[in-house]
C-alpha positions in Angstrom: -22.1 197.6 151.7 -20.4 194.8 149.8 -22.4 196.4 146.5 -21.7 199.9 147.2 -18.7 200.0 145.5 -19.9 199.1 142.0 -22.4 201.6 142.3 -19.5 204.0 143.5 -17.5 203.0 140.1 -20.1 203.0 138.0 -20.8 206.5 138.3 -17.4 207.4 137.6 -17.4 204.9 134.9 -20.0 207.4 133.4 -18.1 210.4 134.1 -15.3 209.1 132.5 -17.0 208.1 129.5 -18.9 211.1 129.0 -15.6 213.1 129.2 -13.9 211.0 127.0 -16.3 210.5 124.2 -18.0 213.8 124.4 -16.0 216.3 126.9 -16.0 217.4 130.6 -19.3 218.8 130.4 -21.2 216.4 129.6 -19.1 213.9 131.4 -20.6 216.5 134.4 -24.1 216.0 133.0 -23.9 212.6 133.4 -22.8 211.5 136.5 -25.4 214.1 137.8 -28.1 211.9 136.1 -26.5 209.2 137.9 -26.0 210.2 141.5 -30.0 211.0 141.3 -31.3 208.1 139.1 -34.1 206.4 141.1 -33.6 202.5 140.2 -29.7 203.1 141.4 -30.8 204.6 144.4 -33.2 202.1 145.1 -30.7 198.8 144.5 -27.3 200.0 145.3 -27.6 199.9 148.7 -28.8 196.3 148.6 -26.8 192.6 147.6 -28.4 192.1 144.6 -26.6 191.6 141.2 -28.2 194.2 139.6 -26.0 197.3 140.4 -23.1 194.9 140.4 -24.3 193.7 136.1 -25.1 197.7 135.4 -21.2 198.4 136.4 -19.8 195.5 134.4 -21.8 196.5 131.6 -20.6 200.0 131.5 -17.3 198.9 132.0 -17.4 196.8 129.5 -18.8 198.6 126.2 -16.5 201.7 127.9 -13.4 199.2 127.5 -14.1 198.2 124.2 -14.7 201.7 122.9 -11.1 202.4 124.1 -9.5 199.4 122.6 -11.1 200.3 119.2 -10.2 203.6 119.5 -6.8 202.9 120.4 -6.0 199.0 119.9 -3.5 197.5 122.6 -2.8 194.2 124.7 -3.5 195.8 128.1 -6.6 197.3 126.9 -7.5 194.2 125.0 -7.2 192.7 128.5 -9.5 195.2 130.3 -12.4 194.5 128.3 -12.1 191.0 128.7 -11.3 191.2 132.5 -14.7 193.4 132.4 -16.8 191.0 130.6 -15.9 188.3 133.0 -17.1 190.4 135.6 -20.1 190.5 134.3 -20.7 186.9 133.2 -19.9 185.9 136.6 -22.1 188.9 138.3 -25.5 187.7 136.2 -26.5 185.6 133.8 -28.0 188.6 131.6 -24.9 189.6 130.9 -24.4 186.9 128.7 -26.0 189.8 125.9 -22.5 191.3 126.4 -20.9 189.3 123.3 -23.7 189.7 120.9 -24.0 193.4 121.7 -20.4 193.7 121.0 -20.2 191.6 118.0 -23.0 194.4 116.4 -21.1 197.4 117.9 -18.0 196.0 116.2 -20.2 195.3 112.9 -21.2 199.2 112.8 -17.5 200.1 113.5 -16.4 198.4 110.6 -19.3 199.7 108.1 -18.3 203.0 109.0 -14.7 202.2 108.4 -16.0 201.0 105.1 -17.7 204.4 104.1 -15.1 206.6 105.1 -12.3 204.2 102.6 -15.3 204.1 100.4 -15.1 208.0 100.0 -11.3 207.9 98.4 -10.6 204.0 97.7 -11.4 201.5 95.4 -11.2 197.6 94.5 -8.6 196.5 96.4 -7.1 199.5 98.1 -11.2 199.5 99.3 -11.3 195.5 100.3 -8.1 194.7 101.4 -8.2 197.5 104.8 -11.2 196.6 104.8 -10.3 193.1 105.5 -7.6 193.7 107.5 -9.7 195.7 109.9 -12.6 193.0 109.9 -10.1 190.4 111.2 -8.3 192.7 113.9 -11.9 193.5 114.9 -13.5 190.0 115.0 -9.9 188.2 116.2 -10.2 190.5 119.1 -13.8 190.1 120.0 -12.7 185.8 120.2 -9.6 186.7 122.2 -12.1 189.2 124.6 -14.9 186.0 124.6 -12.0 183.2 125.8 -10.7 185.8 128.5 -14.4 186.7 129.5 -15.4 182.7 130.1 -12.0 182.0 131.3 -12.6 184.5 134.1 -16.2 183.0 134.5 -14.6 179.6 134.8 -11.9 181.1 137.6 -15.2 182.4 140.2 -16.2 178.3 139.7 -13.1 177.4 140.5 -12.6 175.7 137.4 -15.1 172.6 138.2 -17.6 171.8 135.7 -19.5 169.7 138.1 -22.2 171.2 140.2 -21.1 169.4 143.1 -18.2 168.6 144.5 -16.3 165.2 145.0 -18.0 163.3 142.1 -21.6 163.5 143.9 -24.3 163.7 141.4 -27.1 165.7 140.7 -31.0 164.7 140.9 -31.9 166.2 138.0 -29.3 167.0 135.0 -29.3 169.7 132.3 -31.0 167.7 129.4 -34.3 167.9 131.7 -33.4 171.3 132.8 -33.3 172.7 129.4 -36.5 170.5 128.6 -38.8 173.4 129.0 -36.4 175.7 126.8 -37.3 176.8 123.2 -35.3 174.3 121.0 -33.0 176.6 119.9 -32.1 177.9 123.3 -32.2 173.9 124.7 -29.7 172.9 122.0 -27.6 175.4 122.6 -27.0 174.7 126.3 -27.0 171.3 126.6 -24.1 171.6 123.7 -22.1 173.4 125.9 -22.5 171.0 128.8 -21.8 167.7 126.6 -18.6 169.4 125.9 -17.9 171.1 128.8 -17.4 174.3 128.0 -19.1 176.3 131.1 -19.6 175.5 134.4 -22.4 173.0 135.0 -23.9 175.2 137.8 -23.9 178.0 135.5 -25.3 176.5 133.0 -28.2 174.8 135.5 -28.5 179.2 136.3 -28.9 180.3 133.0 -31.5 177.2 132.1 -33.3 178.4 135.6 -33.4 182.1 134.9 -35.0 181.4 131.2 -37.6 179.2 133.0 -38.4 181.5 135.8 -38.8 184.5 132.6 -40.8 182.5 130.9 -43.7 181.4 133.2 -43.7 184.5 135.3 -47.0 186.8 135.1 -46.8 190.3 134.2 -49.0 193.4 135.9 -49.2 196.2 134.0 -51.8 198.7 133.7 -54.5 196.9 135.7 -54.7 193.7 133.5 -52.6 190.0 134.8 -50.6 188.6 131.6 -49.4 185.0 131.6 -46.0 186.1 130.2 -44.2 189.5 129.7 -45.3 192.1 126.9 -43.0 194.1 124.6 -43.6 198.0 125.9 -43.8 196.6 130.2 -40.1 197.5 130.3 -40.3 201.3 128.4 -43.7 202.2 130.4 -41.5 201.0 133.7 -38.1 202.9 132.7 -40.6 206.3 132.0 -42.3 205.8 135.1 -39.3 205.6 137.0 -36.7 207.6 135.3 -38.5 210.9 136.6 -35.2 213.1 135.7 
């Protein structure tokens, strides 16, 4: 039950959104497609992350939509609040930030080509400019709200465990099995502390556990995932 109500606010999430961005109608439309949508149907009743990720992720791109379209400090503070949800919901959600940072990247192009169509020089670059930093300073200030929040559900520990016991293993060999880039990457953030140890052992786990798990699809066993599994799995089930 404890899951229930993100499935709940999700769909009005999607109402909302839909009425906002394109009117009641189709703000109608799709929280139908949502109260029938098989994969919701089948997780929300269960305590799983996944319905609790799908609402944070709404909530999130939602939230930022509305800041852009009308920039404040409380709604500045909604999509951070959101994305710290999310973060501390599943570890997939850490594809919040760079989704954002490209959403934000189109906003601003098309801010460009609209100036573009009756500026020039500087009356072009300097709004421009202007824009690009209220954009980008606000996706940093989203980010250190977002992992602030994250660092709040570990009670602001780094350590895994408490009371200075240590660990058998430590995140250098957890990230060991890691693509380079990826391996650098984390075991930066735990030199300097900047996440939670635990989540950081998580994210190094789920990667792993992605990595070396076999994949079924249409009658032949592959070592690793392939590219189309996931669109031939959301056709199959996405019957509406």
């Amino acid at each position: 039950m404890c899951v229930m109500p993100f499935v709940l606010l999700l769909a009005l999430l999607t109402f909302l959104a839909g009425r906002e961005m394109f009117g009641t109608a189709a703000g109608l439309v799709a929280i139908t497609l949502v109260a029938f949508e098989p994969t919701l149907l089948a997780h929300g009743p269960f305590v799983t992350t996944d319905a609790t990720v799908s609402c944070m992720f709404l909530a999130s791109i939602y939230s930022l939509y509305r800041w852009v379209k009308a920039p404040s400090l409380p709604r500045l503070l909604m999509v951070g609040l959101a994305c710290g949800l999310a973060l501390a919901a599943k570890h997939s959600a850490i594809m919040l930030l760079p989704m954002m940072f490209i959403l934000l990247a189109g906003e601003l192009a098309g801010h460009w080509v609209s100036l573009r169509r009756s500026a020039t020089g500087a009356a072009l670059w300097r709004p421009c400019g202007l824009h690009a930093v209220k954009l980008f300073g606000g996706l940093a200030a989203i980010s250190a709200i977002a992992v602030l929040i994250l660092w709040a559900f570990y009670g602001f520990r780094y350590a895994a465990r408490p009371g200075g016991l240590h660990l058998d293993s430590s995140i250098d060999s957890a990230a060991n099995g890691l693509k380079p880039y990826m391996a650098r990457g984390i075991v930066f953030f735990a030199h300097h502390r900047l996440l939670p140890e635990s989540y950081l052992f998580g994210l190094c786990d789920v990667i792993n556990v992605g990595n070396g798990s076999s994949t079924f699809i249409f009658g032949k066993i592959y070592a690793q995932g392939v590219w189309y599994y996931f669109p031939v799995a959301l056709a199959i089930k996405l019957t509406l």
